[in-house]
N, C-alpha and C positions, 0 to 999 in steps of 0.2 A: 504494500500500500504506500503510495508516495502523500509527502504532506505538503500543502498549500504553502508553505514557504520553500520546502527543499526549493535545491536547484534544480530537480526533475519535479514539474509538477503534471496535475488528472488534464487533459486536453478538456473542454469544451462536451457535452451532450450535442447529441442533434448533429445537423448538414452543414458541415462544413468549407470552405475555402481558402487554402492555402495557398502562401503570395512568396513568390522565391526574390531573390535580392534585388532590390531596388536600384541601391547607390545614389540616393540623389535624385532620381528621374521624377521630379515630382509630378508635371503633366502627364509621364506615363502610368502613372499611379495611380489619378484621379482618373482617367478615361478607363482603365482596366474595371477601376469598382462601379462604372455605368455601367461598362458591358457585363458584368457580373449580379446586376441587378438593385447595387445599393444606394442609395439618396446621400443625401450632403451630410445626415446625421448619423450613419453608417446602418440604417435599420434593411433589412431587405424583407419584401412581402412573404417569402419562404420561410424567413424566421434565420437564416442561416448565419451562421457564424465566420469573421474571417481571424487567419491565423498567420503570421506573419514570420518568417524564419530568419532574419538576422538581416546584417548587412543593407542595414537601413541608409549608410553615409558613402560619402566618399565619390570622387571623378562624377560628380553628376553638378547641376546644376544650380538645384536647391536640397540641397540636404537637411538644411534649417525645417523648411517646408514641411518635407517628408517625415522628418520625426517627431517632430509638433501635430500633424495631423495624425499618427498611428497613436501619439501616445493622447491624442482626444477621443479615437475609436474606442481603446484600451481603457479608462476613464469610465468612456458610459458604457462599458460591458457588452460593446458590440464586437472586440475584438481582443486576442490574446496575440504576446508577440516571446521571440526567442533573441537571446543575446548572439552576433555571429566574431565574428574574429574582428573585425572594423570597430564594431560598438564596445569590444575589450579593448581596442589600441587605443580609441580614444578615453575611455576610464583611466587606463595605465599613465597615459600622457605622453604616449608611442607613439612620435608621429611619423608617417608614415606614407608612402604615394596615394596621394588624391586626397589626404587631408588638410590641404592647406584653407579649404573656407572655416577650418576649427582652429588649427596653431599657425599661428602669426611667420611661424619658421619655416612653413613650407609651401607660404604663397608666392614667391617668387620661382620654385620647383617646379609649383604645380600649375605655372604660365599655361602649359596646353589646355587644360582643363577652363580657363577664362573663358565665359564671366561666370562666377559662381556666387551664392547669397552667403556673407557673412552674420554669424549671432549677434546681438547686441549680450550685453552684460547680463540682463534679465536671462534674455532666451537659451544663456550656455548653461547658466543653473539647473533653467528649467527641466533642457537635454539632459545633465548628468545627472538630476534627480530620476527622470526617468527610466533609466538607462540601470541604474543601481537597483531598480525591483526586479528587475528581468533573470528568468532561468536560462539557464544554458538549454532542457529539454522538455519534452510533454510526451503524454502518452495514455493511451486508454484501450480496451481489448483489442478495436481491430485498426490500430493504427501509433505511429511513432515519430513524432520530429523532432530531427536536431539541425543544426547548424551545416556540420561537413562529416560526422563518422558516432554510427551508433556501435561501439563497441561494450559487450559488457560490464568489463572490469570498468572501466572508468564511467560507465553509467551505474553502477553499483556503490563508486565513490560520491560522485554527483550526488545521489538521491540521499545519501546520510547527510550531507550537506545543508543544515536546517539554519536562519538565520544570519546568512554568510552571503557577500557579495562575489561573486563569481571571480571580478579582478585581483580584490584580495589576497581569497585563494591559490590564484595565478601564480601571483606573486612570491607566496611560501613555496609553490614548489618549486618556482623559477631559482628561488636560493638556495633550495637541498641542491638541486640540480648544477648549480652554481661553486657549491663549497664542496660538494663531489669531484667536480673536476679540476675544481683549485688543489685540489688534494693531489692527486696523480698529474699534474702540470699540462692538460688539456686545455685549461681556459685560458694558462698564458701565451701558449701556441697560439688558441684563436685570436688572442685581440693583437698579436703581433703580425698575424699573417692579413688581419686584418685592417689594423693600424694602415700596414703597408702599401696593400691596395685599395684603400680607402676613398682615392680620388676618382679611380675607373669601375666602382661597384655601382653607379647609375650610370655609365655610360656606355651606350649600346653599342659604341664607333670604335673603344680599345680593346685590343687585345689583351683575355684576361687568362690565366694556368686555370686549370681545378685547383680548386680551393682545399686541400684535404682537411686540416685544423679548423677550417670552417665549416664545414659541411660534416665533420663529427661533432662538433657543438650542436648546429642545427638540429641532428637525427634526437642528438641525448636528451637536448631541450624540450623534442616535442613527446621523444617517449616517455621520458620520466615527468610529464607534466598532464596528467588526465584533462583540464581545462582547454589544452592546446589542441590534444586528439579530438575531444569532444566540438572542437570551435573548426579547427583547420586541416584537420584529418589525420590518418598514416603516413609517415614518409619514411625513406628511406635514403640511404648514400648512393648518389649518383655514380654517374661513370665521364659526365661528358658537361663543361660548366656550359648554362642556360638564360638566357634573358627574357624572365617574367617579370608582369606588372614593375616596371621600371628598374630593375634590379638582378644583378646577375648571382644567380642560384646554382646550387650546387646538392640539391637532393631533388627524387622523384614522390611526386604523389599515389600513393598506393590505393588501385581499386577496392578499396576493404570490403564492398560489397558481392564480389564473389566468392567470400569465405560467409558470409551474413548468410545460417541455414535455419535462423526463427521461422517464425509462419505469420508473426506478425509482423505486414506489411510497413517500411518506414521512408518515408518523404525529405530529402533534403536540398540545399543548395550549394552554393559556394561553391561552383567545378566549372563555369564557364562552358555549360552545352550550347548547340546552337540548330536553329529549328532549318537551316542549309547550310551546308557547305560555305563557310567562311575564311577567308586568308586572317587567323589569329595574333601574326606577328602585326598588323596594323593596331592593335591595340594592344600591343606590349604584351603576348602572351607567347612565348618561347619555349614553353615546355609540351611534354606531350600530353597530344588530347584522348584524354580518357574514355571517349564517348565515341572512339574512329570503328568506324563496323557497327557499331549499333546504332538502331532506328531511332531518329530524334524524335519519334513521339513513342519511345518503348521503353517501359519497364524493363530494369536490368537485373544483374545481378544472377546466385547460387540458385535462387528459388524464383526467381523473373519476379519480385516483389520491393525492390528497392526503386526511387523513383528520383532523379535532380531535374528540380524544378527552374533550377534557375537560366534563362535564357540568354544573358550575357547583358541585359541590359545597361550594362556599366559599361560597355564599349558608345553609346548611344555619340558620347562626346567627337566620337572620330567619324558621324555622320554627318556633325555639324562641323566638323572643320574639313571633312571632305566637301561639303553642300552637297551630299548626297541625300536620298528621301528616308527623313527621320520612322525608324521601324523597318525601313527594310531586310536589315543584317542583323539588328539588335534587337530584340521585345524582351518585353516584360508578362510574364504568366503567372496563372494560378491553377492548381491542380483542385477541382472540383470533387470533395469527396461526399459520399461514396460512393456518386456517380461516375469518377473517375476519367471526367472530360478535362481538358485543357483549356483555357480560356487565355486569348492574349489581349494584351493592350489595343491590337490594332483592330480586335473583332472576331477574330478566328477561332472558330471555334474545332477541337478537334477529338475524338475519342481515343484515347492510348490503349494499344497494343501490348 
């Protein structure tokens, strides 16, 4: 039995609608809950519920927008939402590509990304109050959402997890994790090998080595940190260094869903699927795509019951600086349950496979 505080909390009764990462896209957010049938005060005449899985910020427009209007949904009880990796950078005070409309340090960085709505003083409180009640997961008999990886163990820590802010958390294990490898002289290999090539780690145009002392920090990081698994997935040590989302990487993201052998069905985002064939390095995405060979509107995974909602919407920004037709390459979707239709921003409605 999970409890109303844990950081796994009971999903919602009834018909619900599941909304994959936004980043900022708030017009595309607002046209998606027309076409999904909900009014300006989030009610919809089915009674149904929307559920919002993380990755509310970042590379988009107005992010301000978007997390002010989920957390008024959230408010009057028409909606539930999930903390994703983005809404812990900015709690940590991690900043990070595409968050410069948040920290003053990375708006000159995040030039591509202009024009974007910055908080006033009021509205950053507002966000980070919001932002501090949030689980990492949900769940109820025939259904399960997280962020990027429902793993047991670390849903198993999660759910003990009563009263406790998720970043926190984060935090304590990022420092076992920390004085682990201070121990055995890991961590000083990384910050020296990182120190080093510090200048050409956002720069897509230099020639960078594999990172080995960084790319064992990474792995250690994210395995010995349940918060991390549960936010940004599996990874593991690369073979060959990569430039994702602004920044050159040196681990791979692991399909954790083809080991996933429950029977109960689980919904997440954060993987960067796309509903065609898309050239991914146009929006800084350098690693491999997870989702090559299977059908963009298909259920994946060990039991064909794991499902990434997220449509890449966060690339949206490289249609607008291409002045190419906003929604063509990028949408924003919602996994209709338990009718199990797709619904996109642009109107499309589809049945998954």
């Amino acid at each position: 039995m999970t409890s109303t505080t844990s950081l796994v909390r009971p999903l919602p009764a009834g018909r619900l609608d599941v909304i994959g990462d936004i980043h900022g896209e708030y017009d595309a957010l607002k046209s998606l809950l027309v076409h999904l049938g909900y009014d300006d005060h989030g009610h919809h005449p089915d009674d149904r519920t929307l559920v919002f899985l993380g990755d509310l910020c970042d590379r988009g427009h107005d992010s301000v927008g978007v997390v002010l209007l989920v957390k008024r949904l959230v408010d009057a009880d028409r909606a539930v939402c999930i903390l994703g990796n983005h809404e812990l950078n900015l709690l940590r005070g991690d900043a990070k590509d595409g968050s410069g409309w948040f920290f003053d340090e990375r708006v000159e960085a995040d030039s591509r990304y202009l024009p974007f709505t910055r908080p006033t003083a009021e509205q950053r409180e507002e966000i980070c109050r919001f932002l501090h009640r949030l689980p990492l997961a949900m769940e109820r008999e025939d259904l399960r959402v997280v962020h990027a990886a429902w793993q047991d163990e670390e849903i198993a820590i999660a759910r003990q997890l009563t009263d406790e802010h998720a970043h926190v958390v984060y935090g304590r294990y990022q420092q076992d994790v920390d004085a682990a490898m201070k121990e055995d002289g890991r961590h000083q290999r990384y910050m020296d090998e990182k120190n080093q090539w510090r200048e050409q780690l956002e720069d897509e145009n230099r020639v960078i080595p594999f990172l080995h002392a960084v790319a064992e920090y990474d792995v250690s990081s994210q395995a010995g940190n349940p918060i991390r698994v549960l936010t940004s997935g599996v990874e593991r040590k690369g073979s060959d260094p990569f430039f994702s989302s602004h920044k050159w990487r040196f681990v791979d993201r692991v399909s954790w869903w083809d080991e996933y052998t429950d029977d109960v069905p689980v919904i997440v985002g954060h993987y960067w699927r796309t509903a065609q064939p898309v050239d991914r390095s146009s929006v800084g995405k350098g690693d491999p795509d997870l989702f090559l060979g299977v059908d963009p509107h298909a259920w994946h995974g060990a039991k064909h019951n794991v499902f990434c909602v997220d449509y890449s919407v966060g690339g949206r920004w490289r249609e607008r600086t291409d002045c190419s037709a906003i929604g063509s390459r990028f949408k924003l979707a919602a996994m209709r349950w338990p009718e199990r239709e797709l619904v996109f921003d642009t109107g499309q409605r589809l049945q998954t496979v």
